[in-house]
ROLUM-519331 format. One record per residue: x, y, z of N, C-alpha, C, O in turn; residue in three letters; residue number from 1. Coordinates in pm, whole numbers, plus 50000, padded with zeros to 5 digits. Example, Ala and Ser with C-alpha at 12.3 -4.5 7.8 and 13.67 -1.06 7.14 Angstrom:
    nX    nY    nZ   caX   caY   caZ    cX    cY    cZ    oX    oY    oZ fipa voti
 51319 49431 50780 51230 49550 50780 51320 49670 50780 51424 49668 50846  ALA    1
 51285 49775 50708 51367 49894 50714 51290 50003 50787 51341 50114 50804  SER    2
END
This chain:
    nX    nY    nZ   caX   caY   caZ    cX    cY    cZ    oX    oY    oZ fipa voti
 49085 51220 48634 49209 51199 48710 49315 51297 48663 49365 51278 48553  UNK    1
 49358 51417 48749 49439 51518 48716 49482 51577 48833 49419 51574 48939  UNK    2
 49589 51632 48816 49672 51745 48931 49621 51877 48867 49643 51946 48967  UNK    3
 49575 51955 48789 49534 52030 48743 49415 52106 48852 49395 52225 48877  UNK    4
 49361 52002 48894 49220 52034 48988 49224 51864 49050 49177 51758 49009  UNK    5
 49295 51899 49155 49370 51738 49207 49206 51670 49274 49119 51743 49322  UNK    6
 49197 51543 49264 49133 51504 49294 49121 51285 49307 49034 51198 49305  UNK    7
 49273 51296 49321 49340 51171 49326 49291 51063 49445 49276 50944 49416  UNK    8
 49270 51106 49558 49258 51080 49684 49119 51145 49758 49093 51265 49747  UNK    9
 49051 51071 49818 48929 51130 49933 48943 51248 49954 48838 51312 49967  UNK   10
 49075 51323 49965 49106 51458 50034 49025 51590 49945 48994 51708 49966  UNK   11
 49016 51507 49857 48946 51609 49719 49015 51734 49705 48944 51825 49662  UNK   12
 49145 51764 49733 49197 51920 49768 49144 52001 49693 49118 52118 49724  UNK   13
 49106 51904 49496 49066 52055 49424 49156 52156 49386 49114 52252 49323  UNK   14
 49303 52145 49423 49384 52239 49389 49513 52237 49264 49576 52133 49247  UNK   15
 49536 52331 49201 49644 52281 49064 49757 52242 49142 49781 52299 49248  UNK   16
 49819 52162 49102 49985 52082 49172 50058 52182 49087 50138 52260 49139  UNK   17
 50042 52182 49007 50117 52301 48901 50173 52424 48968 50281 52479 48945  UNK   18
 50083 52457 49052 50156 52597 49156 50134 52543 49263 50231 52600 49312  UNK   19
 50089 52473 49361 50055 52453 49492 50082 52302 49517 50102 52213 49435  UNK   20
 50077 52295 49659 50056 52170 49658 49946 52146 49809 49934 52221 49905  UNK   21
 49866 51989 49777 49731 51985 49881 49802 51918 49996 49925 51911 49997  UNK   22
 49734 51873 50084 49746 51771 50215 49831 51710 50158 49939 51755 50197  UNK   23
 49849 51607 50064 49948 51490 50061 50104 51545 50096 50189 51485 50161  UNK   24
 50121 51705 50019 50260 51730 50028 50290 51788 49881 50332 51900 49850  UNK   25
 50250 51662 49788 50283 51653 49623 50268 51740 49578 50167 51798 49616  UNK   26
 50370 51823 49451 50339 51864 49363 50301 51835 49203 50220 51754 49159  UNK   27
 50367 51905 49149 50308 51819 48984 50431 51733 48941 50402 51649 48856  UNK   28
 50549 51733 48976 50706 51670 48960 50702 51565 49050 50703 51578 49173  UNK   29
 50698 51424 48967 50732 51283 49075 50829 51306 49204 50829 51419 49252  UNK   30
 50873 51255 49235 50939 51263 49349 50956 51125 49433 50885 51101 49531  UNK   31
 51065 51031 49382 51100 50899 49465 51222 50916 49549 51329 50975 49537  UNK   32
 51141 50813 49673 51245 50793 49730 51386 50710 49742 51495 50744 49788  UNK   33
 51338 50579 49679 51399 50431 49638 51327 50350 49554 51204 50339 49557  UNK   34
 51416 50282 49466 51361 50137 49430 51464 50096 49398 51569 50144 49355  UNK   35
 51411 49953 49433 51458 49812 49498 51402 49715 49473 51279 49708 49469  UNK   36
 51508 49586 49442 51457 49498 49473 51421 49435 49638 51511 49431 49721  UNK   37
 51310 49399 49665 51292 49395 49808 51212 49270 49778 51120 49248 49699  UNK   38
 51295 49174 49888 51243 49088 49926 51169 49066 50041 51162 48949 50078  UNK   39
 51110 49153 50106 51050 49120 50286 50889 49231 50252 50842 49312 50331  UNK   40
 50823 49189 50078 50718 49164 50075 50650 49040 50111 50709 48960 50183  UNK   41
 50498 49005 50057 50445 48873 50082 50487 48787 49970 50495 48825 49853  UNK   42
 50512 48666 50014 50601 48544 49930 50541 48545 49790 50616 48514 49697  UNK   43
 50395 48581 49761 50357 48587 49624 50334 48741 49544 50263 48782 49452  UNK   44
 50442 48802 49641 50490 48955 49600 50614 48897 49525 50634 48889 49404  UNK   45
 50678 48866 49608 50845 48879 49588 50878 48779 49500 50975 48801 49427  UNK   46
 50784 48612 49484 50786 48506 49424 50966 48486 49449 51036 48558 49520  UNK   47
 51006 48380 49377 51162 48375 49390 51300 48462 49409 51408 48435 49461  UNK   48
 51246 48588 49338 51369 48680 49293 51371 48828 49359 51456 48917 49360  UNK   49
 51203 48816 49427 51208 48996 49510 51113 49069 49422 51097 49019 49311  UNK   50
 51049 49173 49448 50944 49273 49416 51068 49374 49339 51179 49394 49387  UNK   51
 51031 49415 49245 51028 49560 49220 51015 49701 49301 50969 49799 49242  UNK   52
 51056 49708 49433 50951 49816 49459 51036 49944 49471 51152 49978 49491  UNK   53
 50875 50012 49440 50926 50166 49387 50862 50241 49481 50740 50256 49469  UNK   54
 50940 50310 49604 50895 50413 49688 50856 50554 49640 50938 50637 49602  UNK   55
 50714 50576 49645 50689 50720 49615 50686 50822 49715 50621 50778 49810  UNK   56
 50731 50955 49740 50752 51008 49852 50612 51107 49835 50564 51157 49733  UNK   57
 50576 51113 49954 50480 51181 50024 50349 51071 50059 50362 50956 50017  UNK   58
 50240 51102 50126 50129 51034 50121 49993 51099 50188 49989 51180 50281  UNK   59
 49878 51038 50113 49735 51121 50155 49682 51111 50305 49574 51152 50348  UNK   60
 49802 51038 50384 49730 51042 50523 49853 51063 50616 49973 51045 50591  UNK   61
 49791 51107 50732 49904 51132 50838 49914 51043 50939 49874 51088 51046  UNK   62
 49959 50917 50943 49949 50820 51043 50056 50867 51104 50151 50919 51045  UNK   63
 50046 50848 51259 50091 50908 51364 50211 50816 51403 50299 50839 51485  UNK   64
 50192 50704 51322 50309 50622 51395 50392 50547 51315 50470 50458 51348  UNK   65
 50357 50609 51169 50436 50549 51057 50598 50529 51029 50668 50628 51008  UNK   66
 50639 50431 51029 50730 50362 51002 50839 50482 50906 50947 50531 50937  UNK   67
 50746 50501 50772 50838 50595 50677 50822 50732 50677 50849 50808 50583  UNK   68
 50767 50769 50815 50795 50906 50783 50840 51058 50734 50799 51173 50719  UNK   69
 50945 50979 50722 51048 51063 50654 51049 51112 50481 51100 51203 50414  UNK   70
 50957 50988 50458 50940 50981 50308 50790 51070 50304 50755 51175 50249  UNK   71
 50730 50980 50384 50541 50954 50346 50511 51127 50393 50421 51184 50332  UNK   72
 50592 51211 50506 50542 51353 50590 50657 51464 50523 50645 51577 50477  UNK   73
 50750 51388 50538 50896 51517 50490 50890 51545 50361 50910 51659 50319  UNK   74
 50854 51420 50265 50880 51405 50149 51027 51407 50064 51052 51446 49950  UNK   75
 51132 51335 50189 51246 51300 50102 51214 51197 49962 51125 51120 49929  UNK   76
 51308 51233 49921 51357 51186 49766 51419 51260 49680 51476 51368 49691  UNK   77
 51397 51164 49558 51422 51298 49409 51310 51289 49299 51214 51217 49272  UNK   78
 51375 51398 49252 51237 51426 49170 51279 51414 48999 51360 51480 48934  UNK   79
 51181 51295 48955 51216 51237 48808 51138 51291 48736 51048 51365 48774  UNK   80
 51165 51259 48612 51103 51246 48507 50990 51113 48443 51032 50997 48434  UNK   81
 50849 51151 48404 50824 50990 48373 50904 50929 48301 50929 50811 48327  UNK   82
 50973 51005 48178 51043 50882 48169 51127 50799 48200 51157 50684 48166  UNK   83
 51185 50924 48317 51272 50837 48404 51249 50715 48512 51324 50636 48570  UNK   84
 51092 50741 48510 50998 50647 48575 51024 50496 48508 51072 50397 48564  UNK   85
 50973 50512 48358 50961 50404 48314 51074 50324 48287 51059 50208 48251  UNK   86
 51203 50383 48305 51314 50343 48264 51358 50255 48401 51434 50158 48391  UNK   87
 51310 50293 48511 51310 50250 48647 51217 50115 48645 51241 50007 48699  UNK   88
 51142 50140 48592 51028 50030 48583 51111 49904 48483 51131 49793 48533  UNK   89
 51143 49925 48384 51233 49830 48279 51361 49774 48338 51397 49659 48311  UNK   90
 51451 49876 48442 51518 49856 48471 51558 49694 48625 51648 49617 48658  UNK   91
 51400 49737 48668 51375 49658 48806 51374 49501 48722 51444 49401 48741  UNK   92
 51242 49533 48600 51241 49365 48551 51359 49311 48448 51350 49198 48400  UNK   93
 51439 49373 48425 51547 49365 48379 51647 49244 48501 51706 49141 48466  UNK   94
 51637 49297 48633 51726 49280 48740 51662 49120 48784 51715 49028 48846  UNK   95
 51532 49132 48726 51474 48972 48722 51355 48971 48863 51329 48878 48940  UNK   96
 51305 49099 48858 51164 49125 49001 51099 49056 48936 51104 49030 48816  UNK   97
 51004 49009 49048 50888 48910 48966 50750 48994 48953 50665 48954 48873  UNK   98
 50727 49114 49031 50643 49195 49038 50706 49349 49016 50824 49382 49027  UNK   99
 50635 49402 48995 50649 49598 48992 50561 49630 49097 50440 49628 49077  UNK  100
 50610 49659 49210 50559 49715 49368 50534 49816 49388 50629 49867 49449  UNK  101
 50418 49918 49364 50398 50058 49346 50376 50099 49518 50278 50063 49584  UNK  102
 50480 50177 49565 50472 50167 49687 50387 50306 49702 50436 50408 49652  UNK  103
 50270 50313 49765 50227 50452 49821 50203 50570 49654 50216 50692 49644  UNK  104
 50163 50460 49544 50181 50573 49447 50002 50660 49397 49987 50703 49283  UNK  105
 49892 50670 49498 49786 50754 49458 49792 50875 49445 49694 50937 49405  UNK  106
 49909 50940 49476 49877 51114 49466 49941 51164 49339 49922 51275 49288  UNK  107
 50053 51029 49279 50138 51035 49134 50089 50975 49058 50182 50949 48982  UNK  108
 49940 50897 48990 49882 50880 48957 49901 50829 48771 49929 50738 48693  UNK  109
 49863 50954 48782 49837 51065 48593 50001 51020 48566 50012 50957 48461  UNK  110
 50099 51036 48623 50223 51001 48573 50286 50866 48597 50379 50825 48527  UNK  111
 50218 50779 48728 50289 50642 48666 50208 50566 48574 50245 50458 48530  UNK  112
 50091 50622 48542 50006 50547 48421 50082 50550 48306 50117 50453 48239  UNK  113
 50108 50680 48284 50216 50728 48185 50347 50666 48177 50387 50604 48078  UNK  114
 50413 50685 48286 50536 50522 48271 50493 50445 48235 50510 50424 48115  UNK  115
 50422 50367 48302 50381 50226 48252 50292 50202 48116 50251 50088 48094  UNK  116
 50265 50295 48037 50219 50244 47880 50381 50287 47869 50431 50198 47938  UNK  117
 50454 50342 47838 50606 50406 47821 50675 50227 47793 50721 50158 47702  UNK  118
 50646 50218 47929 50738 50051 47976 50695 49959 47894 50761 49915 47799  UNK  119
 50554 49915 47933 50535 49832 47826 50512 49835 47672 50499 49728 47611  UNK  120
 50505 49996 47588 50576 49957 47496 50691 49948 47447 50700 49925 47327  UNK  121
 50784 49961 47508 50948 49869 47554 50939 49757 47600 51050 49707 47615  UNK  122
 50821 49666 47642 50869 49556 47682 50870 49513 47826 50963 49446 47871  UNK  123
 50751 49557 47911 50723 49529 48041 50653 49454 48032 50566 49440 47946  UNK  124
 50682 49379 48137 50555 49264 48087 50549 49195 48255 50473 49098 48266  UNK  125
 50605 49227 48349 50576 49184 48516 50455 49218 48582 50428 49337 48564  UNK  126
 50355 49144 48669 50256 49185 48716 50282 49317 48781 50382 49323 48853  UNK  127
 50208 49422 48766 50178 49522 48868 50174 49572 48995 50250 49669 48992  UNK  128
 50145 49566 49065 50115 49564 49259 50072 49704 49220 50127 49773 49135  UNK  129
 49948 49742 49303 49901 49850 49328 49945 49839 49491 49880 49757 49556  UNK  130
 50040 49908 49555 50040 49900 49714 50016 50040 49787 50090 50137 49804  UNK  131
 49932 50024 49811 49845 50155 49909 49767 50168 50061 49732 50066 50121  UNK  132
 49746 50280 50106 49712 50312 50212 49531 50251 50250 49471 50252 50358  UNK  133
 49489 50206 50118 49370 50191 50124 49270 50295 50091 49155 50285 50048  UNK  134
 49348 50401 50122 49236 50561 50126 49227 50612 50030 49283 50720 50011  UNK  135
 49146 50547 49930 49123 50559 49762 48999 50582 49783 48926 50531 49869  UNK  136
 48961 50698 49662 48847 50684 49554 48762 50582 49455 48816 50562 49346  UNK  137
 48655 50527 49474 48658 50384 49397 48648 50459 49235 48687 50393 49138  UNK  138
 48592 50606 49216 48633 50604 49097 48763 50626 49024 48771 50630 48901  UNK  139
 48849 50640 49095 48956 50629 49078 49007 50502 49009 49043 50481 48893  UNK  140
 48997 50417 49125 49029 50273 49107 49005 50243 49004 49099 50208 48933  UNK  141
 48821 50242 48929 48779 50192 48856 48850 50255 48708 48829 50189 48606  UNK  142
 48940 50392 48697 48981 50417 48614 49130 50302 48597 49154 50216 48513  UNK  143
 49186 50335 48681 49352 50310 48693 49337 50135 48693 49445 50078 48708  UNK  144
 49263 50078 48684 49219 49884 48689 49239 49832 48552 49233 49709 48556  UNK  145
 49260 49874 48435 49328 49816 48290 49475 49777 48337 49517 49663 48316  UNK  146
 49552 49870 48398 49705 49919 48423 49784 49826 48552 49905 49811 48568  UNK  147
 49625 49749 48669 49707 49719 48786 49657 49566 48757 49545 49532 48718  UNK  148
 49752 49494 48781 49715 49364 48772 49645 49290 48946 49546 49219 48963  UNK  149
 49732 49338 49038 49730 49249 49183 49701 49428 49259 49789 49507 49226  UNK  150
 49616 49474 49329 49565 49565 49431 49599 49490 49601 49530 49407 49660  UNK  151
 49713 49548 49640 49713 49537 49747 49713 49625 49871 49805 49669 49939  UNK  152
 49551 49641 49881 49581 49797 49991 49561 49762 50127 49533 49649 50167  UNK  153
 49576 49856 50190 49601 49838 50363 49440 49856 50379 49380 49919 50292  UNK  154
 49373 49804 50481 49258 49780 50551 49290 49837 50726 49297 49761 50822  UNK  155
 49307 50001 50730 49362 49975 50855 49262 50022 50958 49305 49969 51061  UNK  156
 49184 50072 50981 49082 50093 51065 48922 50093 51004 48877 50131 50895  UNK  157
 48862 50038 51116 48677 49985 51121 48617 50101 51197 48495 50116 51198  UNK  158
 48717 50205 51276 48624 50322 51378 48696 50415 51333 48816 50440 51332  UNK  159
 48567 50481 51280 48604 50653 51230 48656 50696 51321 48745 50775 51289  UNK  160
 48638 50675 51471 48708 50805 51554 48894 50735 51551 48986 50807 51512  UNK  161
 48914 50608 51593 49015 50568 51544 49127 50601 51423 49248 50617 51437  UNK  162
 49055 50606 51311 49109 50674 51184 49114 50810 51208 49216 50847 51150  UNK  163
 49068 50893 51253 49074 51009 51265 49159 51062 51387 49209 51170 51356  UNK  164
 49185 51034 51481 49314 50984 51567 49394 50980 51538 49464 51073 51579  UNK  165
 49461 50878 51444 49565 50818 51363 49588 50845 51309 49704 50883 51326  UNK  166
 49521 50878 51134 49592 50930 51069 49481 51046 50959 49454 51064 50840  UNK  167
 49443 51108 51118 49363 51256 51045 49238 51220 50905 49207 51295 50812  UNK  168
 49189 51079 50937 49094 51058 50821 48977 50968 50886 48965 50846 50892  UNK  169
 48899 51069 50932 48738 51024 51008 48672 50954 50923 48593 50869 50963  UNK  170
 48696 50982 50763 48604 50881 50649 48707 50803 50573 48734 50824 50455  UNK  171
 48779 50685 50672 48885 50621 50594 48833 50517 50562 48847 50455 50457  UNK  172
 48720 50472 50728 48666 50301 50689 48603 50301 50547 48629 50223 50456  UNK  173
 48490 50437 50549 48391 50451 50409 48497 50409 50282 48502 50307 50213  UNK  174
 48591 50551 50283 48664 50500 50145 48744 50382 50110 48754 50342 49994  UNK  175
 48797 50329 50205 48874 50206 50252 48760 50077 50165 48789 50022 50058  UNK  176
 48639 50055 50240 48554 49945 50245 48516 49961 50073 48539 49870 49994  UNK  177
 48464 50076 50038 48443 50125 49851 48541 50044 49779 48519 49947 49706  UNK  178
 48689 50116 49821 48761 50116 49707 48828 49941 49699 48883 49897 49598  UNK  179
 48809 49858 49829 48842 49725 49774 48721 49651 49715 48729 49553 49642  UNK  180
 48617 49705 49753 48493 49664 49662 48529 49668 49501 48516 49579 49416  UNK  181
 48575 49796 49491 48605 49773 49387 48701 49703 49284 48694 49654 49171  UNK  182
 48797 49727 49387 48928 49641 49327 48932 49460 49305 49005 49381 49245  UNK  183
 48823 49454 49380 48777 49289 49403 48673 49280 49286 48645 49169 49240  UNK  184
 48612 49397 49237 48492 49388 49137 48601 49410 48996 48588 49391 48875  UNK  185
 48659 49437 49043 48786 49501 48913 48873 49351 48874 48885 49319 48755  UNK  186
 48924 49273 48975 49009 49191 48976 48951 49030 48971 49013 48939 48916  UNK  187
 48806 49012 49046 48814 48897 49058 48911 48852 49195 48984 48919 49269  UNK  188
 48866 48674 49189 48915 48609 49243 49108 48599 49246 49165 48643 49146  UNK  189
 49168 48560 49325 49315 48569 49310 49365 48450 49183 49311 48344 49150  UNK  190
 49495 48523 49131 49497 48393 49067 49719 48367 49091 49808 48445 49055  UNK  191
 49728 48269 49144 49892 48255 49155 49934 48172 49074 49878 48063 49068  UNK  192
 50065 48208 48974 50146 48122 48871 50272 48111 48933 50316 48207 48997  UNK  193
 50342 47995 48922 50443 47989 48953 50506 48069 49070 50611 48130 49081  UNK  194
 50384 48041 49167 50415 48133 49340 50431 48266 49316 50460 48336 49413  UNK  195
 50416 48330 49183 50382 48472 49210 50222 48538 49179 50177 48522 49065  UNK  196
 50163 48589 49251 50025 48689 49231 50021 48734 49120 50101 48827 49106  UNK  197
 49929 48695 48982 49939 48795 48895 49840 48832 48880 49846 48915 48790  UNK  198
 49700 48816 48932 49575 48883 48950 49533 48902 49079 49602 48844 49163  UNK  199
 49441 48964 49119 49323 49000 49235 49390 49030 49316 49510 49038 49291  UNK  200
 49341 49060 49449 49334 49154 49602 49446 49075 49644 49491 48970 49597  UNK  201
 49483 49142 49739 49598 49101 49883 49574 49208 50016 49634 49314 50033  UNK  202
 49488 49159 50089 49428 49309 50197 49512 49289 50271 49542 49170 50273  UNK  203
 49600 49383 50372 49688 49396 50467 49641 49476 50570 49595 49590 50559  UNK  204
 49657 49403 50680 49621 49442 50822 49715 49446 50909 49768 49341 50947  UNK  205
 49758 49581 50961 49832 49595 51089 49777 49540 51188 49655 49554 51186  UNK  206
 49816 49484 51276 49732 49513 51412 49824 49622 51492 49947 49625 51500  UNK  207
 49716 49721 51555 49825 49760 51643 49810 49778 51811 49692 49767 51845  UNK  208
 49880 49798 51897 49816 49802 52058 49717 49834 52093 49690 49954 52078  UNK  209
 49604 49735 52163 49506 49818 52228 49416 49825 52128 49315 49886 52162  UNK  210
 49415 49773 51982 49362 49787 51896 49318 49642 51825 49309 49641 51703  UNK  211
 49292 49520 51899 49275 49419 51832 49143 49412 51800 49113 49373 51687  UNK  212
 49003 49463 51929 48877 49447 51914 48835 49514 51737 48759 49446 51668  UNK  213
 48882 49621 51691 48871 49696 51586 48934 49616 51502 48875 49595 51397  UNK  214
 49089 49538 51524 49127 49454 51368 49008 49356 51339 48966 49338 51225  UNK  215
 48938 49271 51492 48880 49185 51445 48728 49205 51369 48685 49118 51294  UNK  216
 48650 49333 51397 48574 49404 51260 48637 49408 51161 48551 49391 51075  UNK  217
 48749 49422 51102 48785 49426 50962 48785 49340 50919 48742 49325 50804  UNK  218
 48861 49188 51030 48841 49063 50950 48711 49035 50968 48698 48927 50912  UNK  219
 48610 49065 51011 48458 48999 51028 48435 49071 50885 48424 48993 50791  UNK  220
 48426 49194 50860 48377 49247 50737 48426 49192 50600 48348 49164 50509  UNK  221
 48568 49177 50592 48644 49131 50502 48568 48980 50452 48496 48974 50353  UNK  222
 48595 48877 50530 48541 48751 50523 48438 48782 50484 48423 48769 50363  UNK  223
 48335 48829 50556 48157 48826 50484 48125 48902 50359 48015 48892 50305  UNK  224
 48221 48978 50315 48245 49040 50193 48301 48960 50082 48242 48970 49975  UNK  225
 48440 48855 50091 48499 48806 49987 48572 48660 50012 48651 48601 49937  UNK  226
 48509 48613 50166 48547 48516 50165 48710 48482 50162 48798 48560 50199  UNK  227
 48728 48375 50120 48865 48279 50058 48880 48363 49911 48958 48301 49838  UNK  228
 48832 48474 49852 48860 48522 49709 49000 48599 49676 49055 48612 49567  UNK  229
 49037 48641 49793 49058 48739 49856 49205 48687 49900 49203 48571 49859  UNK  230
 49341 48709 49964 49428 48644 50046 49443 48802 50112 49442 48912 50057  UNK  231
 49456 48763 50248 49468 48807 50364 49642 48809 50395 49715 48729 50338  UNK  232
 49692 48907 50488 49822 48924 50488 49820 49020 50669 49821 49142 50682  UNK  233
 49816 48924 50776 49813 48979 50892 49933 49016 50921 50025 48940 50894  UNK  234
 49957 49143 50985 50069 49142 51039 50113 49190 51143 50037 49269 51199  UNK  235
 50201 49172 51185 50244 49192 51365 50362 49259 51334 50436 49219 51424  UNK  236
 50437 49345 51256 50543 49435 51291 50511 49564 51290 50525 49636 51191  UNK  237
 50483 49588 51359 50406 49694 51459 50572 49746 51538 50618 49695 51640  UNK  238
 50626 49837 51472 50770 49887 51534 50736 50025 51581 50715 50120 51505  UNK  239
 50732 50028 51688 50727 50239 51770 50839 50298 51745 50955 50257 51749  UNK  240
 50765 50466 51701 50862 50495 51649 50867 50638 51730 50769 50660 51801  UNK  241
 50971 50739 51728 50991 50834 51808 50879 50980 51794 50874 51079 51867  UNK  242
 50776 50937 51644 50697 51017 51648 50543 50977 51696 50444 51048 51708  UNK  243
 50561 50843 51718 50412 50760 51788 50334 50830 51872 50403 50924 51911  UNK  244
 50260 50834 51906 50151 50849 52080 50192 50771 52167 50233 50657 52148  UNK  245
 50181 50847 52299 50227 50762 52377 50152 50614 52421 50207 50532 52495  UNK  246
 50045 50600 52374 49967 50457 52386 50004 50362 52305 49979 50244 52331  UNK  247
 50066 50399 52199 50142 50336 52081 50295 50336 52105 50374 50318 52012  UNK  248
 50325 50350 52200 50517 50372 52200 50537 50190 52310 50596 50169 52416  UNK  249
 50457 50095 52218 50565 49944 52274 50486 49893 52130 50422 49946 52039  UNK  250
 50535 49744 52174 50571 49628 52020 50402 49599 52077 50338 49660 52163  UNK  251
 50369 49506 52009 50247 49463 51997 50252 49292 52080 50319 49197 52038  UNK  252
 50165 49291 52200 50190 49139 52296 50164 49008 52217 50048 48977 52189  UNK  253
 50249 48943 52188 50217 48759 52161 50005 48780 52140 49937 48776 52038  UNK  254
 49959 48806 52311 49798 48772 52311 49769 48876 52216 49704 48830 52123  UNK  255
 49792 48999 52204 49716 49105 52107 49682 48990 51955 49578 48956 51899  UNK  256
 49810 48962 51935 49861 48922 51781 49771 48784 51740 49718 48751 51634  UNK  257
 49776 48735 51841 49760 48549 51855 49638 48536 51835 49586 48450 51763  UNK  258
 49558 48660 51927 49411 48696 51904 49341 48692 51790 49268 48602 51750  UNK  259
 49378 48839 51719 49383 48835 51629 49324 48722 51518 49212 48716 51468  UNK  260
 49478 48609 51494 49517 48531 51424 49392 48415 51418 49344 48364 51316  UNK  261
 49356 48392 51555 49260 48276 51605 49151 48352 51576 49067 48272 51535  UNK  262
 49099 48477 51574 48968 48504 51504 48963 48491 51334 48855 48457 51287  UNK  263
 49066 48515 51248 49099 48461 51162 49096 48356 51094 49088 48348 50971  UNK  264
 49103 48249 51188 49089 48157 51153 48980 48096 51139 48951 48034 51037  UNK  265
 48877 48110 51285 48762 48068 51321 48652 48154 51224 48538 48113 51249  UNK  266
 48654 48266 51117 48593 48276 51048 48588 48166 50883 48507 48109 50809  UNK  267
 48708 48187 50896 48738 48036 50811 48878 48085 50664 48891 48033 50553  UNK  268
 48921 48147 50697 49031 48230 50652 49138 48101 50587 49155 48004 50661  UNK  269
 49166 48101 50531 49248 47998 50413 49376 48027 50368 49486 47978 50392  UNK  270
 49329 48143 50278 49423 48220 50230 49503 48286 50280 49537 48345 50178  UNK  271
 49593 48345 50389 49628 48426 50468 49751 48404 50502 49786 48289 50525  UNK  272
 49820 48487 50509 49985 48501 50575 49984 48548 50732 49914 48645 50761  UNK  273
 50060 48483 50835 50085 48490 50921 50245 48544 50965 50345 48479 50937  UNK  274
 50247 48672 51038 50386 48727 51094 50464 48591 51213 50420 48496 51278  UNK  275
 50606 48659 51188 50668 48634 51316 50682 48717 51396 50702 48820 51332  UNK  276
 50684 48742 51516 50697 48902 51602 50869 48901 51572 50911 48998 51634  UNK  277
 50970 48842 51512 51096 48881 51402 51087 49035 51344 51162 49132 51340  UNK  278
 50920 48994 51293 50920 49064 51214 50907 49219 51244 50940 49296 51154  UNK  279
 50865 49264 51350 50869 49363 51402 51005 49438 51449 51015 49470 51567  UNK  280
 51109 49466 51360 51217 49534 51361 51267 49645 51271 51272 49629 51149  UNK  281
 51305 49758 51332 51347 49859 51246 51461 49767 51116 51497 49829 51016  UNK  282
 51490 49674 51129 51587 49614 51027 51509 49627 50891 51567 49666 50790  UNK  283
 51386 49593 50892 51337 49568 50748 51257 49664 50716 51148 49648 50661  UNK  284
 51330 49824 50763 51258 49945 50720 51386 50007 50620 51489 50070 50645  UNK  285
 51329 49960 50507 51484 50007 50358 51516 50180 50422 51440 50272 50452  UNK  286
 51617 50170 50422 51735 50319 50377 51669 50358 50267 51644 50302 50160  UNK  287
 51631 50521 50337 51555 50582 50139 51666 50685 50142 51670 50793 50201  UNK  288
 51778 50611 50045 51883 50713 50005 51892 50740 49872 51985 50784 49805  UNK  289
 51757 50701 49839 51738 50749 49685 51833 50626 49564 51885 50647 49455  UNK  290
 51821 50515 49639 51954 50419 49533 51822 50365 49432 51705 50357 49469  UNK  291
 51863 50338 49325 51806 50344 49233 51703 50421 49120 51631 50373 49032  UNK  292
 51729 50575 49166 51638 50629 49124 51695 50737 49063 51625 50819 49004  UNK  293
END
C-alpha cells in the first residue's frame, strides 16, 4: 500500500503521486474538504451526538450524477498535513462524535493510517467508519482491517454495463462483491453498544431511476451472502443534479423506492434502515468550505 507506485484502488494507475497524479485526481499531499460533526448519517453512525465526518477530496470513480462533485471530480479543499489529520481526528472526539466517519478516504490511505496510530497514541479511542465507494481492493482491505472498526461501503451496481455508464467502472460489481467479502470476513457479525456501531458491515444502497430491477440483485446477492449479519441502509435520496444524464435528471417515484423496500423485506431483511423521500434534498448536502480543517 503506497503512492510511490499507487495501487490503492482497482484503477491500479501504478503511478508515483510524488510527481503525478492517476484517475482519482490525488496527489501525494492530503487534501480535505470538511469535517464535521454530521448528524444525517445512519442512527448507529451518528449514535446521540453526530459522526465525526471527515470529507476527503477527490475519488476513484466518476459517477455521473454525484451529489459532491465538486469535491469527489474538482477536488476542492485544503491540503494538510497528517498531523494535521490527526489533530482533526482528536479534535472531532473531543467535540463528543460518537464515531470517526472516513468519508471517501481510499486514495489517502498510507496517510490516514498514519493519523490514526498519531491519534490514538494521544488518546483516540471512537469507533472508526470506513465510508466508501465500495470500489476497493480486497487486499487492500485486508491490510487497512486492524485500523477500521465498522466498514461501511456503497454496493452500487450488479451490471457491469451499468457501472460502466455511471461511473466509468465496468469491473465495479467484481471489486465491490470481493471487497465486502472481505470486510465481513474482517469484521464479523455487527455488534451495537449503546446505539452506536462499533464493529462489522453497514452496506448502502442507492436506488436510482429506472434502476430498481438491478438494486433488487444486490439485495438478492447481499442476503444470500450475509444474511441478518450484515445491516442494510436503503436509500431513496436520489437528488439530480445539473451534471446527471438526462435519464437521471428527476427524484426517484414512491413505486421505484417502495419496490425496492418490499423486496427487502420478503427476502427476510431485519436489520435495515429505511428513507423518507424528505430525504432526497439538496439540504443535507454539507457546504465544503473547508470548516474544520
Amino acid at each position: 500500500m503506497n503512492i510511490k507506485n499507487c495501487d490503492l484502488c482497482p484503477r491500479l494507475c501504478k503511478i508515483d503521486r510524488r510527481k503525478t497524479v492517476g484517475f482519482c485526481g490525488a496527489g501525494e499531499t492530503l487534501r480535505v474538504a470538511k469535517a464535521m460533526i454530521h448528524s444525517w448519517e445512519e442512527p448507529c453512525i451518528v449514535g446521540k451526538s453526530g459522526a465525526g465526518a471527515v470529507f476527503f477530496s477527490y475519488c476513484s470513480l466518476r459517477c455521473s450524477y454525484c451529489q459532491n462533485f465538486e469535491i469527489s471530480e474538482n477536488g476542492k479543499g485544503k491540503e494538510i498535513t497528517t498531523e494535521r489529520l490527526a489533530e482533526i481526528f482528536l479534535d472531532l472526539q473531543n467535540k463528543g462524535a460518537a464515531t470517526l466517519d472516513l468519508v471517501t478516504p481510499t486514495h489517502f490511505l498510507p496517510q490516514i493510517i498514519k493519523a490514526l496510530v498519531i491519534a490514538k497514541n494521544a488518546g483516540f479511542i471512537i469507533p472508526v467508519v470506513y465510508n466508501s465507494s465500495g470500489y476497493e481492493r480486497e487486499e487492500i482491505i485486508e491490510e487497512i482491517s486492524p485500523n477500521i472498526d465498522v466498514f461501511m461501503p456503497d454496493f452500487k451496481y450488479f451490471s457491469e454495463e451499468i457501472a460502466k455508464k455511471y461511473s466509468k467502472a465496468k469491473d465495479y460489481p467484481k471489486f465491490a462483491k470481493s471487497a465486502i467479502k472481505a470486510m465481513y470476513k474482517a469484521k464479523g457479525k455487527f455488534e451495537i453498544k449503546g446505539g452506536v456501531m462499533t464493529r462489522g458491515v453497514l452496506i448502502r444502497h442507492l436506488v436510482l431511476p429506472k434502476l430498481r430491477k438491478d438494486s433488487m440483485q444486490i439485495l438478492k446477492w447481499l442476503y444470500e451472502n450475509f444474511g441478518d449479519d450484515i445491516y442494510l441502509s436503503l436509500m431513496s435520496q436520489y437528488t439530480p443534479t445539473a451534471n446527471a444524464p438526462e435519464e437521471l435528471q428527476r427524484r426517484l417515484t414512491t413505486f421505484e423506492y417502495e419496490s425496492a423496500v418490499d423486496f427487502a423485506l420478503s427476502l427476510g431483511f431485519k436489520n435495515a434502515y429505511i428513507q423518507e423521500k424528505a430525504a432526497a434534498n439538496e439540504e443535507f448536502i454539507p457546504a465544503f468550505d473547508g470548516g474544520g480543517v
